[in-house]
C-alpha positions as CSV (number, residue, x, y, z in Angstrom):
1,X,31.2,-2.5,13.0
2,X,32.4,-6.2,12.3
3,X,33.1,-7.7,8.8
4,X,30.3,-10.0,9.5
5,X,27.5,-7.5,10.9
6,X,28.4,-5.9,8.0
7,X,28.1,-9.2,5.7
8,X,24.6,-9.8,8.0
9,X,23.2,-6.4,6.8
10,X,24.4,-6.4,3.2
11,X,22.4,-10.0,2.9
12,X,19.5,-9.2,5.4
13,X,19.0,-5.6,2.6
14,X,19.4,-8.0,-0.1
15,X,16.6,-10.6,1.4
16,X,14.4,-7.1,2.3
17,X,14.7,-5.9,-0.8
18,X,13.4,-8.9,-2.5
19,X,10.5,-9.4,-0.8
20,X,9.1,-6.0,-1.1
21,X,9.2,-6.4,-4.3
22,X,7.1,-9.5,-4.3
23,X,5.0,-8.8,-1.2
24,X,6.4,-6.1,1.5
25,X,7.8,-6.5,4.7
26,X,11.1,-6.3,4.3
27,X,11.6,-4.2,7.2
28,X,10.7,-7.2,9.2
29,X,14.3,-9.1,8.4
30,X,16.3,-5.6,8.4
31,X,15.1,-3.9,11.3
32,X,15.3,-6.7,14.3
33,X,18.7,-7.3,12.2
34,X,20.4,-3.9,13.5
35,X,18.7,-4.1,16.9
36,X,20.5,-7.3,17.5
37,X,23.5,-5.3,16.4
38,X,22.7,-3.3,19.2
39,X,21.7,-0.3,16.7
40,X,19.4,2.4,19.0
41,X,15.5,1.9,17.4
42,X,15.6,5.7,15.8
43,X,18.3,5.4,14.0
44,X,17.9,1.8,13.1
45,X,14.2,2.8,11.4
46,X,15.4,6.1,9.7
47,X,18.6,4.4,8.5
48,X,16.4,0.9,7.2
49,X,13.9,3.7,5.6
50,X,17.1,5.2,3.6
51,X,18.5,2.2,3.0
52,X,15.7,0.4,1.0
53,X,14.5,3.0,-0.6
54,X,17.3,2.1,-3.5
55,X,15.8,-0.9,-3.3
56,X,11.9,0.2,-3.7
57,X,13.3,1.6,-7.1
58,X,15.3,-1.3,-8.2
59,X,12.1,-3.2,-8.1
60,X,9.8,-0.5,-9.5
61,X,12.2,-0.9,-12.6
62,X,12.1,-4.5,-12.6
63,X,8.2,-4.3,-12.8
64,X,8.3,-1.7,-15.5
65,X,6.7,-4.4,-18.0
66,X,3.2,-4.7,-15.9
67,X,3.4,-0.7,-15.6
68,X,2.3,-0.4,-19.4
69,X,-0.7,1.3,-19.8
70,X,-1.1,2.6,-15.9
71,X,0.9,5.9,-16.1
72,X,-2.6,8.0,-15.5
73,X,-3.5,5.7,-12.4
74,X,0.1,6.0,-10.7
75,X,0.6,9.7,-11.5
76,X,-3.0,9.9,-9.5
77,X,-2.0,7.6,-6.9
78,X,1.5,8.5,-6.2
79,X,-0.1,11.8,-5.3
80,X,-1.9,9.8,-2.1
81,X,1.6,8.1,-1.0
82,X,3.9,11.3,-1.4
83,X,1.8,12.8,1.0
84,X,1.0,10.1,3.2
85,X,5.0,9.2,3.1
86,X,6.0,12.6,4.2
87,X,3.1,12.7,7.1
88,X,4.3,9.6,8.0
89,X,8.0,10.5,8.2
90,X,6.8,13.6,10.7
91,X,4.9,11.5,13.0
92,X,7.8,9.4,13.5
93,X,9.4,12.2,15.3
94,X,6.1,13.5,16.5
95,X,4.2,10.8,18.6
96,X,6.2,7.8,21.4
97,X,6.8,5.1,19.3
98,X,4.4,3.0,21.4
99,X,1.3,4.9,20.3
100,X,1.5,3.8,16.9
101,X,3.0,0.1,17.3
102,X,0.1,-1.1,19.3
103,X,-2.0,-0.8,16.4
104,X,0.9,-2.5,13.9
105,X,-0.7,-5.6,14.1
106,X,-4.5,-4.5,13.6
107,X,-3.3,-3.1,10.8
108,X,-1.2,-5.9,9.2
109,X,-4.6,-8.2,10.3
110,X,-6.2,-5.9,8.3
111,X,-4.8,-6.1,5.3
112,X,-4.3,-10.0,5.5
113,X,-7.9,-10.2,5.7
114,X,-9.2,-7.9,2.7
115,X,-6.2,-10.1,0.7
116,X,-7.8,-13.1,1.7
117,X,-11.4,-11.8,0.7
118,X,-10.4,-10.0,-1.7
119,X,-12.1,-12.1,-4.9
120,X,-15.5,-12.0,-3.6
121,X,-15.4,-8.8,-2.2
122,X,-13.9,-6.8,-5.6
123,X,-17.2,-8.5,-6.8
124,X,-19.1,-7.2,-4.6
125,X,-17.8,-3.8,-5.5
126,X,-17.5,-4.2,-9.1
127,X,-21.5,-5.1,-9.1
128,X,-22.1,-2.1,-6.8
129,X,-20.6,0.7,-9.0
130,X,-22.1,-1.6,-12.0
131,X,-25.3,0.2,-11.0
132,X,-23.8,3.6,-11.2
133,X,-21.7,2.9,-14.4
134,X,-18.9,1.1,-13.5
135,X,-15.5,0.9,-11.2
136,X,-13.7,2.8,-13.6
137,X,-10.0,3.1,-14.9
138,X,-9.0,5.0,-11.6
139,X,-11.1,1.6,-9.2
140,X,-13.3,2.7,-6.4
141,X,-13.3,6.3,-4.5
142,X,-12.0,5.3,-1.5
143,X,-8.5,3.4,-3.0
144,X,-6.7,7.0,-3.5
145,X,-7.9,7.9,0.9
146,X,-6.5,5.0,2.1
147,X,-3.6,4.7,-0.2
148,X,-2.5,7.7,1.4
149,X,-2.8,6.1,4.9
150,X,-1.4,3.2,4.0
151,X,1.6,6.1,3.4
152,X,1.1,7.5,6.7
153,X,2.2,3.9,7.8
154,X,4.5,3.6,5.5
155,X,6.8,7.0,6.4
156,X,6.2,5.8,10.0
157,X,7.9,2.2,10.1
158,X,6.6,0.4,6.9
159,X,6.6,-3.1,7.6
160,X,3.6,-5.0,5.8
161,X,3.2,-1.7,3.6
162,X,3.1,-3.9,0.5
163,X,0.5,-6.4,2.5
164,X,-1.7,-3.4,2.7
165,X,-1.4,-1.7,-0.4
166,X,-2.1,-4.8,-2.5
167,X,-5.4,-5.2,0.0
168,X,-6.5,-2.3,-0.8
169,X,-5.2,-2.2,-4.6
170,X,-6.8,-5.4,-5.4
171,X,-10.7,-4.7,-3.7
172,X,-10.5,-1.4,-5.4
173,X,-8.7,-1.1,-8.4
174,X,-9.5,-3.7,-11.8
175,X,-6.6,-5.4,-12.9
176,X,-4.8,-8.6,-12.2
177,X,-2.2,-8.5,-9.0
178,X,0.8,-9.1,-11.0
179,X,0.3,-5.2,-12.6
180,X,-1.0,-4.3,-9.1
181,X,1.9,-5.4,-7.8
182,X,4.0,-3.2,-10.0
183,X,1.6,-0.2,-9.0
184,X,2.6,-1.3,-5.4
185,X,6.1,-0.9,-6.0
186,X,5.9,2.5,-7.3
187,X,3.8,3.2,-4.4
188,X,6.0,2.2,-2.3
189,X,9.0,3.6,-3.4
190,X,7.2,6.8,-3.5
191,X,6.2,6.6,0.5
192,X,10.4,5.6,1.2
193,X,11.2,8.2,-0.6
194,X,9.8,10.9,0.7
195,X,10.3,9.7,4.3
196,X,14.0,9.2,3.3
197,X,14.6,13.0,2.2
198,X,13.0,13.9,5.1
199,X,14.8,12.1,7.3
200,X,18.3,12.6,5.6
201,X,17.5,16.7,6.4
202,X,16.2,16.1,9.8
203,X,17.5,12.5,11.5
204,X,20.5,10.7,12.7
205,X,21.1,8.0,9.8
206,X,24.1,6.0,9.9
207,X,25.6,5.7,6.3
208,X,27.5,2.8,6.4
209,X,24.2,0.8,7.4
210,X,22.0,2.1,4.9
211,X,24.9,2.1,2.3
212,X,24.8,-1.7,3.1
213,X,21.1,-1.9,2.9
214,X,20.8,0.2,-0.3
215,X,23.4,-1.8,-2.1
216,X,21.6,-5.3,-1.0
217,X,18.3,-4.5,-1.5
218,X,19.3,-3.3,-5.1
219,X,20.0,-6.8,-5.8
220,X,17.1,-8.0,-3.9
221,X,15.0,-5.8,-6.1
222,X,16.0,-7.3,-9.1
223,X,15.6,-10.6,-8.1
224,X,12.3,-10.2,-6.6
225,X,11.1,-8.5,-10.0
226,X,12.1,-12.4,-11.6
227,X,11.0,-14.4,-9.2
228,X,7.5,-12.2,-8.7
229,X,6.1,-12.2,-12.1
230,X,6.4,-15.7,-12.0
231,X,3.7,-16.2,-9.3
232,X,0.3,-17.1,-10.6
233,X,-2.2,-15.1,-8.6
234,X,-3.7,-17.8,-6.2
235,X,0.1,-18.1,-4.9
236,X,1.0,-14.2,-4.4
237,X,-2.0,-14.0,-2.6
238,X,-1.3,-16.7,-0.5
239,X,2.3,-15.4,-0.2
240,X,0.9,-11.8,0.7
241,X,-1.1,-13.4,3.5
242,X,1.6,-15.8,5.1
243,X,3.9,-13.0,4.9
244,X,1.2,-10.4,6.9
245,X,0.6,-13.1,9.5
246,X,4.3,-13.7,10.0
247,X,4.5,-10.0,10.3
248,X,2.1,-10.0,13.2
249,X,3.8,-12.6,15.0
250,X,6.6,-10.7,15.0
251,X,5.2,-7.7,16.7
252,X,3.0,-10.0,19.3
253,X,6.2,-12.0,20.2
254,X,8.4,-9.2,20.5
């Protein structure tokens, strides 16, 4: 490796790692970044994975303010993404990787669109379980099911996991984005992490790439916290959404 692939990851971790803290889809700069190195896709994804996870933490920290007061809903929820991660991780050794990337972009859609909808319809759910006595603490039944697929696609590639977790976070679960965002970090980091032990035990990672990942997206965490709590909510949502569609454009084009 080059000093300056090596200055090229260290800054595209850095980038990744900042804006999964504010949105996800960090993977997006990292990833294509070590193909062009000509890094084989495998180990490029399982050494990305190990390599941000440092990262996924170092923004959970930075969030720790907005997690006041939501220890019972992420001790519930991280439940969902451990075991979604680990499935995830297992399918990425399991299935080609075409099966799953055609539906990528279905998925980031997705998400994009509950984001985009999502004012409207959390009042369409908050007025439904009215009836029945409320949302509650813990948000609607179906958040913890599909915050455990949304780890299934996480352990398997991850890009856009943020885009989806906040969709699904902010139909389902009352509270404002900015201390959904934190629950979406821990999330998040929860999903990398299992899929990195797993693939530390089991797949080819290259160290000095994640190393230079990890240590970037460290930073990137940090800086992400700062500049994320700043957002009002109309803007992160907008942000979340521009992000998801540049996402899909990614996958179409490539």
């Amino acid at each position: 490796m080059t000093w300056y692939e090596a200055v090229a990851i260290l800054i595209a971790g850095m980038a990744a790692g900042t804006i999964n803290t504010v949105v996800g889809s960090g993977t997006l700069i990292t990833f294509p970044t070590l193909l062009a190195f000509g890094v084989p896709p495998i180990t490029a994804n399982v050494s990305n994975n190990v390599g941000l996870a440092p990262g996924s933490l170092s923004g959970a920290i930075g969030y720790r303010r907005e997690l006041s007061g939501q220890w019972p809903r992420l001790r519930r929820l991280v439940v969902a993404s451990l075991i979604g991660g680990l499935a995830g991780g297992l399918l990425l050794f399991a299935l080609p990787a075409s099966a799953f990337e055609a539906i990528v972009p279905v998925l980031i859609g997705l998400g994009c669109l509950l984001v985009a909808v999502q004012k409207p319809l959390s009042a369409w759910v908050a007025r439904r379980h009215d009836a029945t006595g409320g949302v509650g603490y813990h948000g609607a039944w179906w958040v913890w099911p599909l915050v455990l697929l949304a780890g299934v696609y996480g352990g398997y590639f991850g890009a856009a996991q943020g885009v989806l977790l906040m969709a699904i976070l902010g139909i389902g679960v009352p509270e404002t984005l900015q201390r959904l965002n934190a629950v979406k970090n821990v999330l998040a980091l929860a999903v990398n992490g299992i899929a990195a032990v797993l693939f530390i035990v089991v797949a080819d990672v290259d160290w000095v790439i994640a190393g230079l990942i990890a240590a970037g997206a460290v930073i990137g965490g940090q800086l992400g916290a700062t500049v994320g709590r700043r957002l009002p909510d109309p803007f992160l949502r907008l942000l979340i959404i521009t992000v998801g569609l540049a996402a899909i454009i990614s996958f179409v084009a490539g």
